[in-house]
C-alpha positions in Angstrom: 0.0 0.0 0.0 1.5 3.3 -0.9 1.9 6.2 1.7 -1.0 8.3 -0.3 -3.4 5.2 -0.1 -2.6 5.2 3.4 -3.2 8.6 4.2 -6.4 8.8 2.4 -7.7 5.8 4.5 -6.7 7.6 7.5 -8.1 10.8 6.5 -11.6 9.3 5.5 -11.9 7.7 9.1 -11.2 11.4 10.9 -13.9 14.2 12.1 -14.6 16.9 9.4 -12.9 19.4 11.7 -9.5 17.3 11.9 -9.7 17.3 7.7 -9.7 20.8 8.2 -6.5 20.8 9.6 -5.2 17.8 7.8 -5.6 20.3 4.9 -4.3 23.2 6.5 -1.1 21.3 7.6 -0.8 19.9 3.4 -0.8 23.0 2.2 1.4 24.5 4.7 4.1 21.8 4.3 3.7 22.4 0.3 4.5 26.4 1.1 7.1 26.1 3.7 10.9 26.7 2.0 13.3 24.3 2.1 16.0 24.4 4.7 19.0 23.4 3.4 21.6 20.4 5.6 25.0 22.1 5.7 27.2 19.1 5.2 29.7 18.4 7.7 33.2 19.7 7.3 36.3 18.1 8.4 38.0 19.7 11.5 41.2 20.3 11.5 43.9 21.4 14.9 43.7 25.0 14.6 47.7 24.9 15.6 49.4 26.6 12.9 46.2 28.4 11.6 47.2 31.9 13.0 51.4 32.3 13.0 51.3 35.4 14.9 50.2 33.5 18.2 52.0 31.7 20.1 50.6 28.4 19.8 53.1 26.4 22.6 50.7 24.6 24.9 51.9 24.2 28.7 50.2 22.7 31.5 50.1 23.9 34.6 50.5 21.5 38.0 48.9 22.9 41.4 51.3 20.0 42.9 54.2 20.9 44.2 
């Protein structure tokens, strides 16, 4: 059964007033824009990215 034939069966068993907004919602989805999926970028160390800082990581020990 395709998703259409399914929907229609569903539709036909609802309440006028929940057609209504089964409508309202269709033609809302058919207006809405498109977002569009940034795809994801490779990260990369940002070490060496900016030569003008100083870039040498230390760590500092409270123990003495």
């Amino acid at each position: 059964m395709t998703a259409t034939a399914m929907l229609m069966r569903e539709i036909e068993t609802l309440p006028e007033e929940s057609v209504a907004e089964v409508l309202d919602f269709a033609l809302f989805l058919r207006t809405r824009k498109k977002i569009k999926v940034l795809k994801k970028t490779e990260r990369q160390s940002m070490f060496g990215a900016f030569p003008g800082i100083n870039t040498t990581v230390e760590r500092e020990d409270d123990r003495v």
